[in-house]
DORO-50650 format. One record per residue (C-alpha): x, y, z. Coordinates in steps of 0.001 Angstrom, whole numbers. Layout:
DORO-50650
X|Y|Z
...
end
This chain:
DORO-50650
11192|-39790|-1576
11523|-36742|-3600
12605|-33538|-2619
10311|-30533|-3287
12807|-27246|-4022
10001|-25091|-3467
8347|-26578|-219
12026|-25963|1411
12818|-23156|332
9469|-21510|1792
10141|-23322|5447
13807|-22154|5384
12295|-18538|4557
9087|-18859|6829
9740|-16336|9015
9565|-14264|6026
6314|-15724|4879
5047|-15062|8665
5475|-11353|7990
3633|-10978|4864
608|-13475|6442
601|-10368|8805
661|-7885|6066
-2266|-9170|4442
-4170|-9650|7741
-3564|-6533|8591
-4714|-5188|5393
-7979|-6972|6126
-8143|-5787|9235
-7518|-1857|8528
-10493|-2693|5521
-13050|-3026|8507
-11790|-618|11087
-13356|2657|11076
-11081|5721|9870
-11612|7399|13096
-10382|4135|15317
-7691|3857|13073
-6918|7775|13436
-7150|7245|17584
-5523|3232|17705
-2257|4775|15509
-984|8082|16437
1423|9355|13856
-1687|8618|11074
-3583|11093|12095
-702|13846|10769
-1250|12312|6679
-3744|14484|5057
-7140|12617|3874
-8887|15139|1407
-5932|15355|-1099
-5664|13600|-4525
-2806|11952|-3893
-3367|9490|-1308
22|9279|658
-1801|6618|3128
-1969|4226|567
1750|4549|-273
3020|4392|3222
624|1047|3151
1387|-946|437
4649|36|-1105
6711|-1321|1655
4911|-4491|1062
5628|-4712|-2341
8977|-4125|-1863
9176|-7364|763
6492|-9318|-863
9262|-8968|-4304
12268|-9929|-1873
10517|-12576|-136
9654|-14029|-3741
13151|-13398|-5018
14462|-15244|-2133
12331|-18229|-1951
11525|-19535|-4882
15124|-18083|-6794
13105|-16482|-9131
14805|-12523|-10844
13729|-9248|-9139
11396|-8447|-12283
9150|-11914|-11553
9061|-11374|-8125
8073|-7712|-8446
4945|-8812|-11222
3899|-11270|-8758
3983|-9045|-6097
2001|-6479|-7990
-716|-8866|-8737
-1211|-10217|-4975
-1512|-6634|-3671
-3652|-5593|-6478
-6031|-8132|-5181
-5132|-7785|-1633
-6583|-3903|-2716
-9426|-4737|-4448
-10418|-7386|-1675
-10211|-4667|740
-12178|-2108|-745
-14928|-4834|-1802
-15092|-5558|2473
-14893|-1717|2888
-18305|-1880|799
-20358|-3893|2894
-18844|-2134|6193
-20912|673|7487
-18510|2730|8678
-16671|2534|5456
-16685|3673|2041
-15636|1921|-539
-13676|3372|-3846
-12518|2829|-6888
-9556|5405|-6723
-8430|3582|-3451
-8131|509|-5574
-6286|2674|-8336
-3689|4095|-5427
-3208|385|-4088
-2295|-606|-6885
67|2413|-7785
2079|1912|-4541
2194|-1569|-5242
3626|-920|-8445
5922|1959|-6447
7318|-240|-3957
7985|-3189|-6935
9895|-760|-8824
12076|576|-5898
12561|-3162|-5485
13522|-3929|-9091
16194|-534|-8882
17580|-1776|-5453
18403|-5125|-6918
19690|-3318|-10014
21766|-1212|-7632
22929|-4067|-5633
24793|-5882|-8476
26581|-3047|-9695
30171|-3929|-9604
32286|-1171|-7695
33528|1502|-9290
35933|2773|-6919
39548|2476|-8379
end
């Protein structure tokens, strides 16, 4: 019987795998939510300022996911910190757009364009951190 690298590698890592299941689920389920439960369910969002163009929500979202979605991928399949990171990139992009395209047909919702745009550029934002981290993290020491 033949041994599948990948298959293993993702049930030695599952508990890493778990989280990001509950990432995207929870992206999904913030995408139907309305802004006011989600202002009243989680009490430190109701301090991030909403009618600014620089949407600091979506950061705190989905840049800490792209940082573990790139580590998780790094870790699992063996693959460099710049592969993992693309990868990552690309699942939240669509992650995004998936949630503003439910955010559409949700009443209490509006949908946008620019919300896709800042998903994607904390994706990107969290990949990159990832990518210097790693860089970081092979430095040899320079202490004498």
């Amino acid at each position: 019987m033949k041994n599948n690298d990948s298959f293993d590698s993702v049930t030695k890592y599952w508990y890493l795998w778990l989280i990001l299941i509950i990432f995207i689920f929870t992206n999904i389920y913030l995408a139907v939510m309305s802004w006011q439960d989600i202002r009243d369910s989680i009490g430190w969002v109701k301090n991030i300022p909403q009618k600014t163009e620089f949407k600091i929500r979506h950061i705190v979202q989905f840049s800490p996911q792209a940082f573990f979605f790139s580590f998780t991928f790094e870790r699992t399949f063996n693959l460099s910190a710049k592969k993992s990171a693309i990868i990552a990139i690309i699942i939240l992009a669509l992650t995004g757009i998936i949630s503003e395209t439910i955010q559409y047909f949700t009443p209490s919702r509006i949908a946008s364009l620019m919300d896709v745009f800042w998903n994607i550029f904390a994706s990107v934002l969290g990949a990159y951190l990832f990518i210097i981290f790693r860089k970081l993290k092979k430095r040899p020491n320079c202490d004498p």
